[in-house]
C-alpha positions in Angstrom: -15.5 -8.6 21.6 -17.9 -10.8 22.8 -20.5 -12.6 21.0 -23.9 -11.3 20.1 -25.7 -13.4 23.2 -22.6 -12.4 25.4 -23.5 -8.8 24.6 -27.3 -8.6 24.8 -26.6 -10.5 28.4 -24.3 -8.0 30.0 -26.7 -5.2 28.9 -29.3 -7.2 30.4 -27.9 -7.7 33.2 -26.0 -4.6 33.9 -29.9 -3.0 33.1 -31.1 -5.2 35.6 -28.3 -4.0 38.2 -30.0 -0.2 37.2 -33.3 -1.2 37.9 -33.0 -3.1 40.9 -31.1 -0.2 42.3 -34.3 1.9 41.7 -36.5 -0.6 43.3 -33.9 -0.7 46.5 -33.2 3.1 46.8 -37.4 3.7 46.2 -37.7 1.1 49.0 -35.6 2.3 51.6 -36.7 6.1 50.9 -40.4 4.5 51.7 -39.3 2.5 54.6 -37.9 5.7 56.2 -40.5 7.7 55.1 -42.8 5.3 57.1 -40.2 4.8 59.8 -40.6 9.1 60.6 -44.4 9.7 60.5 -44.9 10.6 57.1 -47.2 7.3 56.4 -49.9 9.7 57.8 -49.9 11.8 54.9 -48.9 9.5 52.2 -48.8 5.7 52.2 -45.0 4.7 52.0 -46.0 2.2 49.0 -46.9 5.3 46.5 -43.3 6.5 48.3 -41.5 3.3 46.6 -43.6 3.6 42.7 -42.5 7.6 42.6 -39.2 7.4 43.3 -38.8 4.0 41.4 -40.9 5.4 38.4 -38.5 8.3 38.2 -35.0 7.3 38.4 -35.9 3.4 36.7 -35.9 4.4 33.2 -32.8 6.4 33.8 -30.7 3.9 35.5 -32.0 1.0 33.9 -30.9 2.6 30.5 -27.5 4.0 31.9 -26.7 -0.3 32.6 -28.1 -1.3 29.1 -25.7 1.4 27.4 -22.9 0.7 29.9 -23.2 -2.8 29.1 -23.3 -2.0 25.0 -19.7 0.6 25.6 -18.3 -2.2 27.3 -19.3 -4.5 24.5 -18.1 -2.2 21.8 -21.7 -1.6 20.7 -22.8 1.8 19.9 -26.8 2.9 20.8 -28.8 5.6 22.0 -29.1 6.8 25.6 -32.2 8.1 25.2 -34.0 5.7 23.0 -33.1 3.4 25.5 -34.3 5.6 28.2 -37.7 5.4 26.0 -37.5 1.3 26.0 -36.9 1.2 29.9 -39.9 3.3 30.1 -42.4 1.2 28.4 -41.0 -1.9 30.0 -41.2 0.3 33.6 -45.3 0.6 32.5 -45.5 -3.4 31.3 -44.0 -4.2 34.6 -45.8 -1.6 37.2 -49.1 -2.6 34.9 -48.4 -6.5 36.0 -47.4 -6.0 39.4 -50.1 -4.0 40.5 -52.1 -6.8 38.9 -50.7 -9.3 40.8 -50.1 -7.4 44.1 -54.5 -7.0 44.0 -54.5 -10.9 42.8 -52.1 -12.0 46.2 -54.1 -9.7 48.3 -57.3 -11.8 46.8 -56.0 -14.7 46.8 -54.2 -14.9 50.5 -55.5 -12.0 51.7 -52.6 -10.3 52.8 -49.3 -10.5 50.9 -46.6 -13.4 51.7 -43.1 -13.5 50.7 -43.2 -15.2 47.7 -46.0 -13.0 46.8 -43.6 -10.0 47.4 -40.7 -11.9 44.9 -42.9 -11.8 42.1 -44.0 -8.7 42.6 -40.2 -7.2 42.5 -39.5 -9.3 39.7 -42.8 -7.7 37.9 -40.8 -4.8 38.4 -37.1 -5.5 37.9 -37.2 -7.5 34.8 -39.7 -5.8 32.2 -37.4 -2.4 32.1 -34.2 -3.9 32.0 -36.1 -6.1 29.0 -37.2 -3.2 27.5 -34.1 -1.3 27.3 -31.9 -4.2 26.5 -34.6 -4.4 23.4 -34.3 -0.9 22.5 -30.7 -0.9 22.7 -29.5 -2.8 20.1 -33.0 -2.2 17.6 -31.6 1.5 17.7 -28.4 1.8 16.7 
């Protein structure tokens, strides 16, 4: 068994893996979505949030509680599920922030503009659920 920061950093990290798979499957859904014609209807960016609001809570909590079973820690899917989705709000709330500051500030959006803006939303849930995990068990 690991240690107690060996623990809390796999399920971090394997939370992260969950959410960053969100952010990449939500991104290429909106890239094709934009790449066939339906950026007419609705912007490709709304695309990404939907599908990354949906299934981030859900896989970020599945890596946090992967993480904790590998770790011999027991915890709540669901509460979990409940942490990734405050974290998901935290983050969206701060990226959305920042993506209008960049768009200020630059006016457009640069690269390094775009990192921060995936990190507003990778981190915060995996954060969250990591959290939740081991204060519920």
């Amino acid at each position: 068994m690991l240690t107690s920061w060996g623990t809390y950093a796999t399920e971090f990290g394997l939370a992260t893996a969950g959410s960053l798979c969100a952010f990449i499957g939500g991104y290429t859904v909106g890239c094709w979505w934009e790449e066939e014609g339906g950026g007419e209807a609705v912007h490709p960016f709304y695309v990404v949030l939907g599908i990354y609001g949906i299934t981030c809570p859900f896989l970020t909590a599945g890596g946090a509680c992967l993480g904790g079973r590998i770790c011999e820690q027991k915890g709540s899917y669901w509460r979990t599920v409940l942490g990734s989705f405050v974290g998901e709000a935290a983050g969206l709330g701060a990226g959305l922030w920042y993506k209008n500051f960049a768009y200020e500030k630059h006016h457009g959006f640069t690269p390094a503009d775009f990192l921060v803006f995936k990190l507003c939303l990778v981190i915060p849930p995996a954060l969250g659920a990591t959290i939740t995990y081991n204060l519920w068990r």
